[in-house]
N, C-alpha and C positions, 0 to 999 in steps of 0.2 A: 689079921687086919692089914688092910695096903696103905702103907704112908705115903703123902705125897714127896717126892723127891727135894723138894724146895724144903720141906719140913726140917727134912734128917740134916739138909747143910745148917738148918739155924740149929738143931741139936749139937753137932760138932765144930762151928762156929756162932757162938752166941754172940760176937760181935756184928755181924751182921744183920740183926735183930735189928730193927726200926727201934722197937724201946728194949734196949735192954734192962730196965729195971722192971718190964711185966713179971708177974707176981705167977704163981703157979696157978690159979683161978682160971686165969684169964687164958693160960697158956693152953691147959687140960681143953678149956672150951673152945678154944679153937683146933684143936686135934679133933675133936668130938664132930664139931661141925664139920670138918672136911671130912670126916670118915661117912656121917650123914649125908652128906651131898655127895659121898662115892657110891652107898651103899642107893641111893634115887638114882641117880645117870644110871646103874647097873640095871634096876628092875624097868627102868626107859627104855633101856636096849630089850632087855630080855621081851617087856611087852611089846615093840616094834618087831623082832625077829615073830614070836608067836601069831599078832595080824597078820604078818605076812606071808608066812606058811599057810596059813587060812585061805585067807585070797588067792593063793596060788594055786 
């Protein structure tokens, strides 16, 4: 799984958390969602590359 870069600083500096008192719920779900919206732009590209070989 590819973390976002900005993720792992709030891992190793949790002070720079906008709330650092977010609960693990909340945190989990936001890992989740970025890996979700990495794993969409991936199969966006993948589908863009595939039309276009098509077309080509």
């Amino acid at each position: 799984m590819h973390l976002d870069p900005s993720l792992l600083e709030d891992l190793e500096h949790p002070e720079h958390l906008e709330h650092p008192e977010l609960d693990l719920d909340q945190f989990t779900s936001r890992i989740s969602l970025r890996a979700a919206w990495n794993r969409i732009s991936i199969s966006i590209i993948i589908n863009l590359i595939t039309i276009t070989k098509v077309l080509l």
